[in-house]
C-alpha positions in Angstrom: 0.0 0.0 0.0 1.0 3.3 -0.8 1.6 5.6 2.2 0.7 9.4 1.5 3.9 11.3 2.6 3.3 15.5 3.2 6.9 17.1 2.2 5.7 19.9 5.2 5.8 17.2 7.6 8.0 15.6 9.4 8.2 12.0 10.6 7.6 13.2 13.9 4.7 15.4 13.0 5.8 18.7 13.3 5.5 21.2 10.2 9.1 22.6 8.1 9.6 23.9 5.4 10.7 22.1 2.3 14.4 22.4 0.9 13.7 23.2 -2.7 17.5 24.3 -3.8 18.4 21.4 -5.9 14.7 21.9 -7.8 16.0 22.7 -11.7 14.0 26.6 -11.9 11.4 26.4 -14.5 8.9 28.8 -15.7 5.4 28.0 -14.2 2.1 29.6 -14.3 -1.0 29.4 -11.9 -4.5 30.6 -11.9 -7.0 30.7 -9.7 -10.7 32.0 -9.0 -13.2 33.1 -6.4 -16.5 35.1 -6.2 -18.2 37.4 -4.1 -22.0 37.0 -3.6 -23.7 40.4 -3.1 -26.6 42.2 -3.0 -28.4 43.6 -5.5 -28.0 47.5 -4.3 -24.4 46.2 -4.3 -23.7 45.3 -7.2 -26.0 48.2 -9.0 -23.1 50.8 -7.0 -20.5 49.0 -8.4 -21.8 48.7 -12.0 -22.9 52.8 -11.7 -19.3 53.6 -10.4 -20.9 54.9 -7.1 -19.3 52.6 -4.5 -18.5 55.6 -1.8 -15.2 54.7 -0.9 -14.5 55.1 -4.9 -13.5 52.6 -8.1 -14.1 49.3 -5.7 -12.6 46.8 -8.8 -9.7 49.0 -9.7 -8.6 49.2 -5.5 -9.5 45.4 -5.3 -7.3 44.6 -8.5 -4.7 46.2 -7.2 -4.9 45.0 -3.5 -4.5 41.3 -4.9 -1.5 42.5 -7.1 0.2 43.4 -4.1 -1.0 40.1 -2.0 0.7 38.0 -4.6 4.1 40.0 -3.3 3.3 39.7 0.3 2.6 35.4 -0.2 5.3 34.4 2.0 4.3 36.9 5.0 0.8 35.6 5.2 1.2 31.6 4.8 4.1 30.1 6.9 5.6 27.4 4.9 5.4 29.1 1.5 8.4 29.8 0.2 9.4 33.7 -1.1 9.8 33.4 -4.8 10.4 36.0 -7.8 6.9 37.1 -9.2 7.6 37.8 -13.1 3.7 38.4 -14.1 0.1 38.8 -12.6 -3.2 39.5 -13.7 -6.1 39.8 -11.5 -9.4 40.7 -13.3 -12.7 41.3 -11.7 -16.1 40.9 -13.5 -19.1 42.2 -11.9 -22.0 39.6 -12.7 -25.6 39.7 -11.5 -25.4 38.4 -8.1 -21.6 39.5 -6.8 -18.2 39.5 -8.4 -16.3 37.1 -10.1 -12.4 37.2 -9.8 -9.6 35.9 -11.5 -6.2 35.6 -11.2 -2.7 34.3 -12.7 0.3 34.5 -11.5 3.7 33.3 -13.4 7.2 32.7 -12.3 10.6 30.7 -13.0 11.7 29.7 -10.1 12.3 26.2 -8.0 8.5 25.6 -6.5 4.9 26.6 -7.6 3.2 29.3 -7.4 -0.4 28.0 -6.9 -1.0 30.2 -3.6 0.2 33.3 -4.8 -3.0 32.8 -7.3 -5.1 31.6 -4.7 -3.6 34.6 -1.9 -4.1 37.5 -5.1 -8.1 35.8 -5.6 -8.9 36.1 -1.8 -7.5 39.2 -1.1 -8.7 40.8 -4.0 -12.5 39.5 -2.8 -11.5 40.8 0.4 -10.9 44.2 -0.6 -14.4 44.1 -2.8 -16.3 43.6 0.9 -14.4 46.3 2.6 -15.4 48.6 -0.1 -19.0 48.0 -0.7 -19.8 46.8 2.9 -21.6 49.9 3.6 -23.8 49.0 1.3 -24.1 45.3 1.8 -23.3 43.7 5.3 -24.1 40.5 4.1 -21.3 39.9 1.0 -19.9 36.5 1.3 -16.9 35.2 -0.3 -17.3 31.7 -1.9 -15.7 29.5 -4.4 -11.3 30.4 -4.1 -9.6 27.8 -5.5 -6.6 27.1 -8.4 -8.0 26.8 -11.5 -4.9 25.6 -13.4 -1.1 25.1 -13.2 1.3 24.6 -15.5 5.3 24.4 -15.3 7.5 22.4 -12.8 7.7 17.9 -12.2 3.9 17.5 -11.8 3.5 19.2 -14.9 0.0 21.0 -15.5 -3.7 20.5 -15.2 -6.6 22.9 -16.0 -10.3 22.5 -14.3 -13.3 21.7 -16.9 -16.7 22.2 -16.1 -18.6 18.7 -15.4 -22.2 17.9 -16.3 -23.3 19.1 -12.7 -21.7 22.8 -13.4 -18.7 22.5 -10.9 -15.7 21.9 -12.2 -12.7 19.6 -12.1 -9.0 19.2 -12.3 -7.8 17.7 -16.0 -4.6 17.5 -17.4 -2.8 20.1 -19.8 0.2 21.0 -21.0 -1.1 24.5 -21.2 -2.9 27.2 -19.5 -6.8 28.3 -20.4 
């Protein structure tokens, strides 16, 4: 039987973090995705540009640029790595916000929660600025959508016949 083995953990249980520096660098590429459910007197302010606190996707784009940098501070075991790309995009859809994000790199180790840390902070930043207009937003959904580069190699999510979606393997990035 195959035993699973966490590289974070050590045999006697306690959490380190992994030696990566004989890893070959190599470009790679996340993405991942997370939404923010709103009201509708939300989401009207943001589609009429009259969030009071001002343009809520252009502070919340740029708040999960800056996450992506700031990776290493936030989640203990992740390892600081140079950040060559990001896109963050946020789409304002009928009930909340949609968010997007892909990060790339060449460097030793993935970059899978840079994406994830750009998506959640980003939705973050949408609830700070429209919560005086909705109490209520709820974020919902974060998670990689694809990865490409390094020994795994890469996988993108498809959408399933129930709607939700699942990891497939690729070569490239959607």
């Amino acid at each position: 039987m195959n035993e699973l083995r966490l590289t974070h953990v050590r045999a006697d249980g306690s959490a380190h973090m992994v030696d990566v520096s004989a890893k070959a660098v190599t470009a790679r590429e996340a993405a991942a995705a997370g939404r923010v459910l709103l009201s509708e007197k939300a989401v009207a302010a943001l589609r009429d540009g009259a969030v009071a606190k001002g343009d809520a996707l252009a502070v919340a784009r740029i708040a999960g640029i800056q996450a992506v940098k700031r990776t290493p501070d936030l989640i203990p075991l992740a390892h600081p790595i140079a950040v060559h790309a990001v896109e963050v995009d946020l789409t304002v859809a009928d009930d909340g916000v949609d968010i997007r994000a892909s990060v790339r790199t060449a460097d030793r180790t993935g970059i899978e929660m840079e994406a994830l840390t750009a998506v959640a902070v980003a939705a973050l930043t949408v609830i700070d600025m429209v919560k005086a207009i909705d109490k209520h937003g709820r974020i919902t959904d974060i998670r990689v959508t694809a990865k490409s580069g390094g020994r795994s190699g890469g996988w993108a999510e498809t959408p399933t016949e129930t709607g939700r979606t699942r990891p497939q393997p690729s070569q490239e990035m959607p």
